[in-house]
N, C-alpha and C positions, 0 to 999 in steps of 0.2 A: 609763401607762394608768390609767386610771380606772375602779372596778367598784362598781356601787351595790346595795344589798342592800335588799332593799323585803319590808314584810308584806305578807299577801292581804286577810284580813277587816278592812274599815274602814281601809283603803290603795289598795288597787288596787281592790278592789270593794265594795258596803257591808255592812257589818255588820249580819247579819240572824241569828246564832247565837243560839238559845233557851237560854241557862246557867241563868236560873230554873230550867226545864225537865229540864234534864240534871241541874242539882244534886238537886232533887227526884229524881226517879227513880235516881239512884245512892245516896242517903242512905239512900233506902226497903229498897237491897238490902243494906246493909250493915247497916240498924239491926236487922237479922234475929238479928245476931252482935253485937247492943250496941255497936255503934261508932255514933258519931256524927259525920255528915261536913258538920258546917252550915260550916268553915272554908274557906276557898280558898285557893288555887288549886285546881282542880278534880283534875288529873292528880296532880299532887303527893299529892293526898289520897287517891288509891289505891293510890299508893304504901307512905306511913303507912301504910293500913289494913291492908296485908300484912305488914307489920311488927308490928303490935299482935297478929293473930292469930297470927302465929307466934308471937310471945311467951305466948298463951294455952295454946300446944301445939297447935293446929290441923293436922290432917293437909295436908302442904305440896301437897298436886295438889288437894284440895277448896280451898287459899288461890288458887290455879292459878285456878281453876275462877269464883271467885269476882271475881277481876280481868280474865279472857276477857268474863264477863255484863258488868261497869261498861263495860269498850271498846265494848263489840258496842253497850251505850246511847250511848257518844259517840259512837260513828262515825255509828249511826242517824240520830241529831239534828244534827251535822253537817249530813249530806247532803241532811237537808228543807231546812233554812235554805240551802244552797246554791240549790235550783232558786226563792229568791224575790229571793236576791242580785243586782245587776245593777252593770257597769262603772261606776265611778265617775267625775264628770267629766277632762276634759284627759289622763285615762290612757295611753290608747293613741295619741295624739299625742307625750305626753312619751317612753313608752318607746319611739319610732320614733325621736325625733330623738336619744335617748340612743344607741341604734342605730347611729342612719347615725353620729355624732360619734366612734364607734370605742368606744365602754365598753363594760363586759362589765356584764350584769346576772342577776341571781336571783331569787330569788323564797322568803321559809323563812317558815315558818306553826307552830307548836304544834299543829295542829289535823291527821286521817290525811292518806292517801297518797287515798284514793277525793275526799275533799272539794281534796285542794288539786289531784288531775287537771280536776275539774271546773269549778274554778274559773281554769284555767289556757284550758282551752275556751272558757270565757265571754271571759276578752280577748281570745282571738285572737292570743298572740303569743309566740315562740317565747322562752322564757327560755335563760340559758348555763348555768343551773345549777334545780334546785328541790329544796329539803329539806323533809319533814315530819318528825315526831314518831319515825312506824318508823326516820329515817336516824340516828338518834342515841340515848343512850344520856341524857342529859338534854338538854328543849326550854329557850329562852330560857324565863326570863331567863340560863339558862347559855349561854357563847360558843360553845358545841361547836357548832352548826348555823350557827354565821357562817363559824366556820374551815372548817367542811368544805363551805361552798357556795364561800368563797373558790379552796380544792384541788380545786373540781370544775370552779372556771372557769379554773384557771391562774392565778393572783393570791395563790399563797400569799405572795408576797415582797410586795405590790403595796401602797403605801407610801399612797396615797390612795384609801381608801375610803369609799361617804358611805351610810348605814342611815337607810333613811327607812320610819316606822312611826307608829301613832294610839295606841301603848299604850305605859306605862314602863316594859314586860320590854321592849321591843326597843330602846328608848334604852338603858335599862342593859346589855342584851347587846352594847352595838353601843359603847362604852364601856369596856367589858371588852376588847375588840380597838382598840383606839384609835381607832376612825374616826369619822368626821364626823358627826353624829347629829340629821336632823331630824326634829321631834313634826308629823302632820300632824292640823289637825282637821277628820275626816272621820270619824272612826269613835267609839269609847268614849273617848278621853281628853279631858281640858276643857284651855286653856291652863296652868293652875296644874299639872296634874300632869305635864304634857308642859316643866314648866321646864326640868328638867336635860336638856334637849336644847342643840343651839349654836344651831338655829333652830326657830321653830315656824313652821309658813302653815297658809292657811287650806284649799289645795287644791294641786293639783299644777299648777298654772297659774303659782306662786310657784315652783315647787320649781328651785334655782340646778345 
């Protein structure tokens, strides 16, 4: 059996996520408390920053308090850029005939649970499995959200998997589980950084 593991933003739908945006306004809350969050990855970085204030001594439910505010701004922004999102070409044709051909397929995002329901509406199509950011304890680039979409489809043994994504966390998490790993360019990756995949295309009209 075959089970393909696919990102949302700039995969299946397009990339319309405002990170300028989100980064500005997270850095703003933190540089309150002299942190400085011009580095990325975004989430990661709020992580760090609970760490540095505990290190200062910071009361742990005001550190609490202060990484509830940065989510509540990425989920916000999230969910704008979701209602300007739309289906990307050959999508819902490939994931039909993936379908009928007998695969099991998911669907796992870095991004919450409200953006990736919404974007699940917009295809139109029933996944076997969907993982956000809440279902795991680190998002890609760590494997944890591939194996646990794998366990949620029945494929934890399931020997041919193929990870198709527009960004190198989901190569490299996809990698870290041994499976199959196409770069696709449709979303933020150029072909040079989508090398370390086995395959790059242009769209999912190529996708094998």
């Amino acid at each position: 059996m075959k089970a393909y593991i696919f990102d949302l933003d700039g995969t299946l739908i397009s990339f319309s996520i405002d990170f300028e945006k989100m980064r500005k306004a997270v850095k703003e809350l933190y540089l309150e408390e002299g942190i400085d969050l011009s580095f990325v990855p975004m989430l990661e970085n709020i992580e760090k920053a609970s760490l540095i204030l505990r290190e200062k001594g910071l009361p742990q439910n005001y550190i609490e308090e202060l990484k509830r505010k940065a989510m509540e701004i990425i989920d916000e922004i999230e969910i704008e850029s979701i209602r300007e999102a739309y289906v990307l070409p050959y999508v819902v044709e490939k994931l039909t005939e993936l379908r009928n051909s007998g695969a099991k397929i998911a669907v796992v995002t870095r991004a919450g649970k409200r953006h990736l329901r919404l974007g699940i509406d917009k295809i139109g199509f029933e996944f076997d499995a969907a993982i956000c950011r809440e279902d795991v304890k680190e998002p890609k680039p760590s494997p944890e959200s591939y194996l646990k979409a794998l366990e949620r489809m029945g494929c934890k043994d399931c020997k041919d998997v193929i990870v198709v994504g527009d960004y190198v966390f989901d190569i490299e998490a996809g990698r870290a589980i041994g499976a199959y790993c196409v770069g696709v360019l449709t979303g933020s990756g150029t072909r040079e950084l989508l090398s370390c995949a086995d395959l790059v295309i242009e769209n999912f009209k190529h996708l094998p």
